[in-house]
PABA-716319 format. One record per atom (N, C-alpha, C, O): residue in one letter; x, y, z. Coordinates in steps of 0.001 Angstrom, whole numbers, plus 500000, padded with zeros to 6 digits. Example, Ala and Ser with C-alpha at 12.3 -4.5 7.8 and 13.67 -1.06 7.14 Angstrom:
A513190494310507800
A512300495500507800
A513200496700507800
A514236496681508465
S512850497750507080
S513670498940507140
S512900500030507870
S513409501138508039
END
This chain:
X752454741740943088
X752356743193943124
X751807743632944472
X750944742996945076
X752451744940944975
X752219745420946107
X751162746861946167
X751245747839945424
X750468746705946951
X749489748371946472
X749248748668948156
X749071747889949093
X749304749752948104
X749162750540949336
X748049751718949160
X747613752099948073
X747654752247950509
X746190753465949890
X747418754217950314
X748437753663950725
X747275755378950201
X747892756563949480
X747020757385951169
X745851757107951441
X747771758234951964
X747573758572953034
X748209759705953187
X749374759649953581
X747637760918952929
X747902762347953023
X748130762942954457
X747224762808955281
X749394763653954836
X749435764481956341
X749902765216955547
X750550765146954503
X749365766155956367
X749301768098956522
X750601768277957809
X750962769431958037
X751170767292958496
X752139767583959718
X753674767670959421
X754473768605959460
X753832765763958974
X755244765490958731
X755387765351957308
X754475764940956591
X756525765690956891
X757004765158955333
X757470763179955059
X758573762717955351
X756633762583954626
X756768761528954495
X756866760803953235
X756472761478952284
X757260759664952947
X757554758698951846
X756696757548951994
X756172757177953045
X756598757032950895
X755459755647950725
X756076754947949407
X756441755624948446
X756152753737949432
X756139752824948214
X754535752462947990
X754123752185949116
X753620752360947190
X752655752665947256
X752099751482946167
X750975750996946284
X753330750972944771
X753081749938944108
X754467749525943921
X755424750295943841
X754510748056943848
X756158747408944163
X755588746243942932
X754446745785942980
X756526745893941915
X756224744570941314
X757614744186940240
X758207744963939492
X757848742840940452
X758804742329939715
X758238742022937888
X757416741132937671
X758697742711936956
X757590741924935919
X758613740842934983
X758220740026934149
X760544741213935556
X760733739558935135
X762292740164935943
X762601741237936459
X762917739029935751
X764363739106935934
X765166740134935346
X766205740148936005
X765220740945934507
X765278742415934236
X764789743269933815
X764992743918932790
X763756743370934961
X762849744535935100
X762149744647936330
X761403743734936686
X762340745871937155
X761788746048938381
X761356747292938082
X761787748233937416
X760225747025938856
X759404748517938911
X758663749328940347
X758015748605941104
X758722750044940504
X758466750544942219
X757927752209942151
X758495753203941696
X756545752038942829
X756247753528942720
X755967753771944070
X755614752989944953
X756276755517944103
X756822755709945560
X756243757686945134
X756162758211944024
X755906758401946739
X755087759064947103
X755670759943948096
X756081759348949092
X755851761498948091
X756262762102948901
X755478762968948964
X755022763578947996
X755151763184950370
X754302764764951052
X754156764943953028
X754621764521954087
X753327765727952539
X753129766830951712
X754227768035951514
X754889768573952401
X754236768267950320
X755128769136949661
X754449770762949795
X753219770791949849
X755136772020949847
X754759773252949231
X754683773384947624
X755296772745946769
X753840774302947502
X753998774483945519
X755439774512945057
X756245775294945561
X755724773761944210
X756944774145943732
X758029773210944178
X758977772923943447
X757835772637945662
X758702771965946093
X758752770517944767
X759528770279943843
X758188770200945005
X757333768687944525
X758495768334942782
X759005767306942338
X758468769997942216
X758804769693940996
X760744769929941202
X761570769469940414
X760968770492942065
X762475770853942061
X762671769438942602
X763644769117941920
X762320768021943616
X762671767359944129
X762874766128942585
X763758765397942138
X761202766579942170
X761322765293940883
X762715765128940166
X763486764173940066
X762748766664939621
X763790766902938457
X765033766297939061
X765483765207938709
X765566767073939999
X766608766431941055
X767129764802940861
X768154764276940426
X765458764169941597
X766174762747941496
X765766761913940246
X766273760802940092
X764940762365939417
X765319761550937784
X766219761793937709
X766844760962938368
X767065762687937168
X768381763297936845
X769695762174937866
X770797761817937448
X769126761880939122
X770106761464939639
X770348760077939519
X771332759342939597
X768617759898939212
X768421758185939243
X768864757697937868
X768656756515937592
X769478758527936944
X769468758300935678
X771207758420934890
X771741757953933884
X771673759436936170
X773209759864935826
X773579759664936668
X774257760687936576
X773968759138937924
X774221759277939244
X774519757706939693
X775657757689940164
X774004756547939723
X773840755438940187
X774729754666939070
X774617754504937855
X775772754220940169
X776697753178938776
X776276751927938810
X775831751332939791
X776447751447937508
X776578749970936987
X777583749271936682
X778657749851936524
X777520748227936563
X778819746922936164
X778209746564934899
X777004746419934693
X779190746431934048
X779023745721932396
X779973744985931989
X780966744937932716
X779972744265930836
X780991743591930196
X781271744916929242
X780392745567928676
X783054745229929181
X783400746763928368
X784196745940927134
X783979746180925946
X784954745142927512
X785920744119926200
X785551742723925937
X785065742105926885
X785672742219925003
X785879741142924944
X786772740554923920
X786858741225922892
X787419739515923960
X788901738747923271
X788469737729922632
X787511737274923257
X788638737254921893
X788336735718921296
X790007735512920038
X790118736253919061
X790742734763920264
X791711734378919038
X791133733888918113
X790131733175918166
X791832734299917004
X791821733962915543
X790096734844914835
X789244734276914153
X790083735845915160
X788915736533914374
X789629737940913651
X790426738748914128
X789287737900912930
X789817738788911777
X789451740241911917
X790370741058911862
X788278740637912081
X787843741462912604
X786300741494913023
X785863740413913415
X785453742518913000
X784057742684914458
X783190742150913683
X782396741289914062
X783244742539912696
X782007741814911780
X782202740140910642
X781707739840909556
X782863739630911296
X783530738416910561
X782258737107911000
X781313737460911705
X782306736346910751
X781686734932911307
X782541733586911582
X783752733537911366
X782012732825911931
X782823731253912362
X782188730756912560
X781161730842913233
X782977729596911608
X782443728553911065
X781379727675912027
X781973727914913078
X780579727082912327
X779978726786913818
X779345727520914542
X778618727072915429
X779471728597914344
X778610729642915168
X777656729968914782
X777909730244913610
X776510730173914972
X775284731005913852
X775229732724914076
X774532733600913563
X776065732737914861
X775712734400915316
X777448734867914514
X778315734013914329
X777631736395914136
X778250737012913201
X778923737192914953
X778255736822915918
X780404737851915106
X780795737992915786
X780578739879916456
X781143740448917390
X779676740298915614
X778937741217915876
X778171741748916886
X778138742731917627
X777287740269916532
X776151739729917163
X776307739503918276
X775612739842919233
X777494738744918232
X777583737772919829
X778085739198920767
X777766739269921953
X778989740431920020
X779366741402921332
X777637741955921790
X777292741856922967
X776822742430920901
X775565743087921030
X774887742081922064
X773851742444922619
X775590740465922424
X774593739841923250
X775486740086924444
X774797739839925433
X776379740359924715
X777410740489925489
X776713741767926506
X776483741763927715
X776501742799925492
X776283743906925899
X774965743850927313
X774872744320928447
X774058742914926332
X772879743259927222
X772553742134928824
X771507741740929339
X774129741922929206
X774077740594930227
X774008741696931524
X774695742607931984
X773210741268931699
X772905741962933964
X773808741675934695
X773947740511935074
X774690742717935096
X775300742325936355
X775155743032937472
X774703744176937526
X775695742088938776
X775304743119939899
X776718742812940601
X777215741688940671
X777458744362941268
X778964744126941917
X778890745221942939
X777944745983943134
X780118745171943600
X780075746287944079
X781706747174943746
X782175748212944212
X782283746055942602
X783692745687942538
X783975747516942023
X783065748315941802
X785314747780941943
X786166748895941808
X787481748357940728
X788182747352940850
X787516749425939649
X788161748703938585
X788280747696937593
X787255747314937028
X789264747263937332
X788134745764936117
X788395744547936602
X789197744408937525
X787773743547936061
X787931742534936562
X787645741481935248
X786925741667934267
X788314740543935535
X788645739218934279
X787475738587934579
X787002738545935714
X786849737956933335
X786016736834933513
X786058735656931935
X787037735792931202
X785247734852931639
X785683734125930556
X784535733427930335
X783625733450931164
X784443732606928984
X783509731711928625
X784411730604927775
X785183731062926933
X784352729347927936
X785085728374927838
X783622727201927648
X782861726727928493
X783674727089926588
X782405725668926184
X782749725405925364
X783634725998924747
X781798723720924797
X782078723047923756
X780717722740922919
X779788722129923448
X780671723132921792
X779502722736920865
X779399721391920698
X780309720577920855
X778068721131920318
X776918721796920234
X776115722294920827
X775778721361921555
X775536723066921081
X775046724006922164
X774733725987922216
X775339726984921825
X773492725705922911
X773745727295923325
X774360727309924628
X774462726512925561
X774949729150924230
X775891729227925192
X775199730851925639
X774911731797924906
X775069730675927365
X774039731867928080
X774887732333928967
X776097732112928946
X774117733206930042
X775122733913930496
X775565733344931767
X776243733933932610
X775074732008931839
X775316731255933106
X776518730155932600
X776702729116933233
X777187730445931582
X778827729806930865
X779435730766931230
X780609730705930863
X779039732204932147
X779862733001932227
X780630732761933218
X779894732740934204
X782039732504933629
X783115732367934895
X783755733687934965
X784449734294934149
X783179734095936631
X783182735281936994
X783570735242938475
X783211734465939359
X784600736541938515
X784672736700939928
X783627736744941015
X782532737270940817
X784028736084942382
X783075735887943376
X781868737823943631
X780701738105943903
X783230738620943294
X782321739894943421
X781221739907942339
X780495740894942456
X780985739314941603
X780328739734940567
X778968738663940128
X779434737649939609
X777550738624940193
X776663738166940293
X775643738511938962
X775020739550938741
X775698737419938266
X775056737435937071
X773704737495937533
X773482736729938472
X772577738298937079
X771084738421937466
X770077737511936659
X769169736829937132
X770441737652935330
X769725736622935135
X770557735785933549
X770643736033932346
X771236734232934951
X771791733634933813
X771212732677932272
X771977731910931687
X769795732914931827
X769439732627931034
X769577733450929675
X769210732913928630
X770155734882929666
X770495735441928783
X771244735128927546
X772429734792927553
X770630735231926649
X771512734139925323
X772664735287924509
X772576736458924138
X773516734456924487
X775079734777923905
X775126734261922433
X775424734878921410
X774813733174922575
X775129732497920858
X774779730913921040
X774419730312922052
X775068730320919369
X774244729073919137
X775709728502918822
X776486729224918196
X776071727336919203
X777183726677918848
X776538725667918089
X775928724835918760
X776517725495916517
X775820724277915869
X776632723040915580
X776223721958915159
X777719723363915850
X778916722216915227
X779472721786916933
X778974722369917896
X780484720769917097
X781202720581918065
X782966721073917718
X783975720419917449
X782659722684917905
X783982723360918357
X783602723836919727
X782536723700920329
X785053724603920187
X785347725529921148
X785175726728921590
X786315727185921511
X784476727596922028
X784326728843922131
X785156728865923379
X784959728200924396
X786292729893923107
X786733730322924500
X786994732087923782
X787495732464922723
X786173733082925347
X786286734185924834
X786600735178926662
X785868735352927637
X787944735567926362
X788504736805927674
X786658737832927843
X785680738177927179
X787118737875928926
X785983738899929298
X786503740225930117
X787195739955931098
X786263741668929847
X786530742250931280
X785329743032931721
X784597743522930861
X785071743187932997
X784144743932933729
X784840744975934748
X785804744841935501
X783724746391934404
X784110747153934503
X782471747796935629
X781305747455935427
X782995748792936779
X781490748775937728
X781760750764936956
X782849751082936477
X780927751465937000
X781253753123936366
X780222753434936607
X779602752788937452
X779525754737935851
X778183755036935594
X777965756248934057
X778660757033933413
X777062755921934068
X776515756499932569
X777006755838931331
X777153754617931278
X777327756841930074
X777154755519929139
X778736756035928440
X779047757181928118
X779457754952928354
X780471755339927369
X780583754485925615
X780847753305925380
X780427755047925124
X780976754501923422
X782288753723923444
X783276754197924006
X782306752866923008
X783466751959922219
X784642753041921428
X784097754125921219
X785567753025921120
X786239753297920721
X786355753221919596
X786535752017919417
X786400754145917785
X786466753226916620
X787951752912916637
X788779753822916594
X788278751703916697
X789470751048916057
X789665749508915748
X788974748554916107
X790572749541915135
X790739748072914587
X791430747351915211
X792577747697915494
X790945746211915576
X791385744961916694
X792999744303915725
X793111744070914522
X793863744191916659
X794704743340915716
X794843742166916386
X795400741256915771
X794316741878917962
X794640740456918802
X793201739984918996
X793038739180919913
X792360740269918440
X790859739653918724
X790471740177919890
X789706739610920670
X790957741230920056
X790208742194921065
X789306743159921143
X789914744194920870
X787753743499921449
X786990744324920775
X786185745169921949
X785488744495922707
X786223746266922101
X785640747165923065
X784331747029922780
X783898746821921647
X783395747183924184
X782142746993923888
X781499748481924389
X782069749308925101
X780153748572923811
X779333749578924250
X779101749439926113
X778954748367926700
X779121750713926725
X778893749869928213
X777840751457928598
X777960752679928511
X776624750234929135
X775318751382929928
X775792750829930857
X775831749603930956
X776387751901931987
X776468751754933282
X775370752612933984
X775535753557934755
X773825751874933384
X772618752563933917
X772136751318934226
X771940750453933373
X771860751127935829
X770727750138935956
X769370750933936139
X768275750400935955
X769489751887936412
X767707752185936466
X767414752580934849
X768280753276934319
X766255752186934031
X766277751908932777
X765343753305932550
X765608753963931544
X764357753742933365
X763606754975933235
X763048755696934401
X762765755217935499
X762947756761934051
X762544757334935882
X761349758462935672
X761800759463935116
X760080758539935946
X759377759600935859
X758921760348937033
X759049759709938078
X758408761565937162
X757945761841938085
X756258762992937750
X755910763622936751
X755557762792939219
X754057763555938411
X753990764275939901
X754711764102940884
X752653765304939662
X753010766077940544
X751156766283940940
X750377766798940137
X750778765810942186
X749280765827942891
X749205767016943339
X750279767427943780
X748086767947943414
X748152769504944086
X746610768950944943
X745882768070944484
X746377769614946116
X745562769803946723
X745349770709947618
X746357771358947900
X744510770958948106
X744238772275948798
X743707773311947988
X743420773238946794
X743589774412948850
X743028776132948216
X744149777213948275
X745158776975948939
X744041778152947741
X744980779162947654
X746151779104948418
X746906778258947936
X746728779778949641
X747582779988950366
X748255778512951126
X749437778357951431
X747143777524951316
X747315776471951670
X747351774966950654
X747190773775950917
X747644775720949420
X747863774400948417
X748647773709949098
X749333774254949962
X748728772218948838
X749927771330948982
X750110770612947742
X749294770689946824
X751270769842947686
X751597769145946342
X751964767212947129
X752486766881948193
X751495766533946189
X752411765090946494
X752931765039945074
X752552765510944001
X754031764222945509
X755206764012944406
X755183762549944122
X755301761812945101
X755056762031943001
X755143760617942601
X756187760179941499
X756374760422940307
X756706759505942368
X757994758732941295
X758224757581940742
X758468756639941496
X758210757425939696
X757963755612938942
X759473755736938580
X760136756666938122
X759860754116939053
X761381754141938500
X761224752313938047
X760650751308938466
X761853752592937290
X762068751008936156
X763772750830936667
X764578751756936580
X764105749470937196
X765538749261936696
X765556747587936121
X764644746760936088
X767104747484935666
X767221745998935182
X767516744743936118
X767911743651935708
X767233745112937577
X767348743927937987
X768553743730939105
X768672742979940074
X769261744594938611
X770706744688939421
X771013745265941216
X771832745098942119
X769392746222940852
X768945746339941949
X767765747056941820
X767296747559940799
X767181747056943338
X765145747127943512
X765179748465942918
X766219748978942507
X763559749249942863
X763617750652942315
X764011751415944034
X764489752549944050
X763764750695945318
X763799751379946213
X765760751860946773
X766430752765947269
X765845750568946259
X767589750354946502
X768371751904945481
X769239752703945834
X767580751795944158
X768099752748943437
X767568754148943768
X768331755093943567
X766607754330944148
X766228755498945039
X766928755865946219
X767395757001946301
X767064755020947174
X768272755097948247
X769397755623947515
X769753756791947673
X770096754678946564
X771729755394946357
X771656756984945656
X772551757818945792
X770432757191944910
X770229758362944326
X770009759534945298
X770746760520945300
X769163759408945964
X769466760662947267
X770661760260948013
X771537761101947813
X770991759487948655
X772570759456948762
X773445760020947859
X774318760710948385
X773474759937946692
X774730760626945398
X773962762484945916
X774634763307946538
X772692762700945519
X772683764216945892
X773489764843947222
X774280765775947366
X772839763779948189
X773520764315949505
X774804764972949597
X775027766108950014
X775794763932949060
X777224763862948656
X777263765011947752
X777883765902948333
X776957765322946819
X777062766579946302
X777008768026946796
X777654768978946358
X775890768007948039
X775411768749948782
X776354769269949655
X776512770464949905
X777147768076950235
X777557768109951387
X779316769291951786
X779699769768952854
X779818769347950644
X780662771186950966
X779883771981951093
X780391772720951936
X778599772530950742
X777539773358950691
X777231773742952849
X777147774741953564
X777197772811952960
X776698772570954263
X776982773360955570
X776157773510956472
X778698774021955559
X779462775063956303
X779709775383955083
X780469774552954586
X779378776318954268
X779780777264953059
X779808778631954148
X780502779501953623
X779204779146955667
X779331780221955954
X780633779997956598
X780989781128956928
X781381779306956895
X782942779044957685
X783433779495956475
X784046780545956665
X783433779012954782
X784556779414954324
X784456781342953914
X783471782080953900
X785975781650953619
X786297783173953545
X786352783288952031
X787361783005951386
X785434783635951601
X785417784198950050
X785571785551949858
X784599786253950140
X786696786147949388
X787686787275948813
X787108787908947490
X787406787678946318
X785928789024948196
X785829789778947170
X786405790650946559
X786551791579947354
X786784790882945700
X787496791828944827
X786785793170944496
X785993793260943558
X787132794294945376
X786374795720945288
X786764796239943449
X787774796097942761
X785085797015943113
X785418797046941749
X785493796451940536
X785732796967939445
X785140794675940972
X785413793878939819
X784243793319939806
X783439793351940738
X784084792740938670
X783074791609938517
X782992790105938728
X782281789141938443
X784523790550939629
X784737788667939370
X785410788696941295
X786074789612941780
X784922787305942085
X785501786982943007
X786480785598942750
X786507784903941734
X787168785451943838
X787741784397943973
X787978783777945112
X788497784353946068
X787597782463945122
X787946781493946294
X789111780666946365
X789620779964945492
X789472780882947640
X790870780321948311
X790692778656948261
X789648778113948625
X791590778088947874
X792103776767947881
X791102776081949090
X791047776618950196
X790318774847948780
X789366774303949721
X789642772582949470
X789795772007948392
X789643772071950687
X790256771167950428
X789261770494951773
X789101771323952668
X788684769327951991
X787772768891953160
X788359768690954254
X787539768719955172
X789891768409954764
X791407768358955687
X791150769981956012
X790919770288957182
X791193771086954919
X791609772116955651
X790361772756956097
X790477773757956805
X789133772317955778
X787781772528956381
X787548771934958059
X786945772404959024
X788156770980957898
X787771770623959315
X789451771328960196
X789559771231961419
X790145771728959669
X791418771911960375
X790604773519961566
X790551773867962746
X790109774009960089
X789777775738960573
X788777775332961642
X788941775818962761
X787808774540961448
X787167774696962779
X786972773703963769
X785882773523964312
X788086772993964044
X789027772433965141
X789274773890965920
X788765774180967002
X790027774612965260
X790898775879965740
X789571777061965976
X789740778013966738
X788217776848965198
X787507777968965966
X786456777180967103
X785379777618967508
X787070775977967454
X786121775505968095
X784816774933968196
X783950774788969058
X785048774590966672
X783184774343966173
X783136772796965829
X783406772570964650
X782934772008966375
X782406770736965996
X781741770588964968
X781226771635964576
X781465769359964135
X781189769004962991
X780278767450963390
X780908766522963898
X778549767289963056
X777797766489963650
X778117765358962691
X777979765334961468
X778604764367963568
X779200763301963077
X778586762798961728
X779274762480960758
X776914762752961776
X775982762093960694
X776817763055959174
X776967762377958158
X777254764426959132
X777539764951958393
X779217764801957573
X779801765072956524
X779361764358958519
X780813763327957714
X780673762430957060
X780138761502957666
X781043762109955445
X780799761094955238
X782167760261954681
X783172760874954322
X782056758562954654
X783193757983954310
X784083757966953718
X785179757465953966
X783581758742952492
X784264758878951162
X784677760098951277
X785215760475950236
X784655760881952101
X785649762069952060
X786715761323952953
X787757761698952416
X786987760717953712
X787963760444954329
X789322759339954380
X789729758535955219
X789690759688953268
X790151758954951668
X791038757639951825
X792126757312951351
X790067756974952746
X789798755579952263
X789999754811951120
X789540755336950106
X790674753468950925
X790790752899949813
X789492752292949262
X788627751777949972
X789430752432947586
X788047751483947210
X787365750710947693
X786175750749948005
X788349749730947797
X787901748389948520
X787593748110949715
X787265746979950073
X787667749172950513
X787395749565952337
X786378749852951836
X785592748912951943
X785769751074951089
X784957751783950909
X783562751296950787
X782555751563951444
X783845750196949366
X782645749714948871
X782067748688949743
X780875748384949717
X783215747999950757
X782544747184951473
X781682747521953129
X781060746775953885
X782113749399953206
X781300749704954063
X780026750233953488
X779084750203954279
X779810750640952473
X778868750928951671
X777886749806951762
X776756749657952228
X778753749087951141
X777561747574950614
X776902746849952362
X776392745742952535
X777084747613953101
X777022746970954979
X775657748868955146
X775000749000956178
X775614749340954649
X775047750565954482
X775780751527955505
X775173751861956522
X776929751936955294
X777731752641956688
X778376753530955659
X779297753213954907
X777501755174955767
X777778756365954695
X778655757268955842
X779763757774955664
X778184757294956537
X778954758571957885
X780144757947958473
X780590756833958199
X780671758923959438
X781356758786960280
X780395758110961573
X780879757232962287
X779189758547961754
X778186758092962846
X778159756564962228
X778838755688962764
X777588756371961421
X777498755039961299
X778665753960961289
X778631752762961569
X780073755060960734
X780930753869960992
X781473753722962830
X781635752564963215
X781634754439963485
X781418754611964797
X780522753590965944
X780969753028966944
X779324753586965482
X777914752573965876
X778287751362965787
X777873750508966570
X779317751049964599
X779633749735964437
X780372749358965560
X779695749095966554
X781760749250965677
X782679749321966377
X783413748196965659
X782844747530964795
X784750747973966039
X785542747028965235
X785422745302964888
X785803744607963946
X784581744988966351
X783972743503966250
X783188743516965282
X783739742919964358
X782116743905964966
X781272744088963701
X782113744370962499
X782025743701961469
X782728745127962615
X783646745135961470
X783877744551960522
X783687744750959322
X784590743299961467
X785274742328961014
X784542740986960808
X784989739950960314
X783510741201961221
X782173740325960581
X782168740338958850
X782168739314958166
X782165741769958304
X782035741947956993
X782494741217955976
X783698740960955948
X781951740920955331
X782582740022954209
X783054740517952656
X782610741041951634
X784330739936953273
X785551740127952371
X786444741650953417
X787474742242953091
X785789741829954354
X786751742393955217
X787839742037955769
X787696740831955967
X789136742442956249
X790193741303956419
X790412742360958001
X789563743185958340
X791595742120958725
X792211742433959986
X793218743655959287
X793484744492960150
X793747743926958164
X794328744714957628
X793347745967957367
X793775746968957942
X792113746195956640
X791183747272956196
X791077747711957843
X791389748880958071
X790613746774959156
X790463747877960401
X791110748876960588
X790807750049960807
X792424748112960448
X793514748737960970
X793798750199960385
X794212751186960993
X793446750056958978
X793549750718958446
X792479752056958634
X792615753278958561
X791564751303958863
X790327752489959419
X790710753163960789
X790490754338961085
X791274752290961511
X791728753178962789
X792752754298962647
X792623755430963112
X793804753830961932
X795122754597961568
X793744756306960751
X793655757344961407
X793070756160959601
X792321757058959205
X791677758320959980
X791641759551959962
X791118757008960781
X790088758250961894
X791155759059963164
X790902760125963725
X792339758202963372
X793187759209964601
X793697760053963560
X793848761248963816
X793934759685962622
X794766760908961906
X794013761823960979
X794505762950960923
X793133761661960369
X792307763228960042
X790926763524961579
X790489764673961657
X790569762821962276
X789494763190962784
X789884763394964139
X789364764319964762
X791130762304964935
X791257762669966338
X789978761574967008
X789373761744968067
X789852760724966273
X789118759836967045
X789274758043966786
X789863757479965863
X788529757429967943
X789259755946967967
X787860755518968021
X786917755936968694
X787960754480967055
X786634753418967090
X786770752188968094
X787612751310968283
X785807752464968527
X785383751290969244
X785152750008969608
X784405749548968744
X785427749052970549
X785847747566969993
X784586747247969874
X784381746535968891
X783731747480970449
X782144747208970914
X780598748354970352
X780457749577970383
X779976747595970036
X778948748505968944
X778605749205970288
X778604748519971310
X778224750950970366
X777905751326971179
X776019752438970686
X775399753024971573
END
């Protein structure tokens, strides 16, 4: 465990991790400190990022799973001690960490007698079991368990589907929440006119990633939300004399930057970000997972670095170059500058 003293300025707005501690393989915990705040600030920031740290940040889960010859969800076999119930509910609660896009196959293939954990799991290279001691089921006899897997990366929580399996196929519950709880409290100090506030945030996740990592992507997801907001005075909103109702003209992030190309107004690179510039998944997540959100940052890189990235190929550059001459009018660089 990590502890820090707690160090108040009246100047700059600053951040602190203040207590950091692992208390097992799924469970991380990290408390963290912002100020000084104005009244009021402190509580609009909390609400904000629980909310974000809680709906906002995706996860990877197991969503299906297959096994032949089971009759239906609540059946048993012969050899198994767990109801086939059971074994999806253990399914459910396996940690993963990806950065993958769409689903992906995985499997369990063993032979009894034996338990079978989540380290029998055979899984794509994207995909990193957190902690493979997680128990699946008890094989008491010497049969076969072989069971399809798919993984799916999303966020928030979706329900199973009710229906009836006819190929031994069974949808699973999927929390695409790795942060498990998020609170926030609110310090006041000072006198009247000159109150200040510090803001304190406790965040729990399962492992998949730190509480600081999940704090990072969570003000990142606001940002991104934020970010049409940002030139809202460029666009032309058409009030309607007499009515109660306006309407806005077709907005599209191409015809945002087109209009002010043509009025001459530059756009600060840091404020571009990747994912508007509609990039494929798999480009995407792997500039992400390298931490490269802007146009500035992908720029800084230049193409030698690039191609350092792993699981980057000579095809995704190319592809990034073709991107940036054609919506932005600009060429990346061979050399980090």
């Amino acid at each position: 465990m990590v502890r820090e003293e707690i160090t108040e300025s009246t100047r700059t707005l600053q951040w602190k991790c203040v207590e950091s501690r692992v208390d097992s393989k799924r469970l991380y915990y990290g408390r963290f400190i912002l100020s000084p705040l104005m009244k009021g600030q402190a509580d609009t920031i909390g609400i904000a990022m629980r909310r974000a740290l809680l709906g906002e940040i995706e996860g990877t889960c197991i969503t299906r799973a297959k096994s032949e010859k089971v009759p239906h969800e609540y059946s048993t076999v012969v050899g198994i001690e767990e109801s086939v119930h059971e074994i999806l509910l253990n399914l459910k609660e396996i940690v993963l960490r990806s950065n993958l896009y769409g689903i992906r196959d995985a499997s369990i293939c063993v032979r009894g007698p034996r338990y079978v954990t989540a380290q029998d799991i055979i899984s794509p290279p994207s995909v990193e079991i957190v902690d493979t001691t997680q128990y699946i089921a008890n094989l008491t006899e010497p049969i076969d368990l072989r069971i399809e897997l798919q993984i799916k990366r999303d966020r928030g929580y979706r329900m199973k589907p009710i229906t009836n399996s006819h190929d031994g196929s069974y949808s699973i519950d999927a929390v695409f929440m790795p942060v498990r709880n998020a609170n926030h409290s609110i310090h006041s100090y000072g006198n009247g006119n000159e109150k200040q506030e510090i803001l304190f945030l406790e965040i729990w996740t399962n492992g998949s990633l730190t509480p600081k990592e999940a704090l990072y992507e969570a003000s990142r997801n606001l940002i991104d939300l934020f970010v049409p907001f940002l030139h809202a005075e460029e666009e032309n909103i058409n009030f309607e004399e007499n009515k109660n109702k306006f309407t806005l003209p077709p907005f599209t992030f191409q015809d945002r930057l087109s209009n002010l190309k043509k009025n001459k107004k530059g756009i600060p690179l840091k404020y571009i970000f990747i994912d508007q510039s509609e990039l494929p998944s798999r480009t995407y997540n792997c500039l992400k997972r390298c931490d490269i959100h802007t146009l500035l940052d992908l720029l800084s890189k230049g193409q030698e670095n690039l191609i350092k990235i792993e699981y980057f190929r000579i095809e995704d550059v190319k592809q990034i170059l073709d991107t940036l001459q054609k919506h932005f009018a600009v060429d990346l660089p061979k050399k980090k500058f």
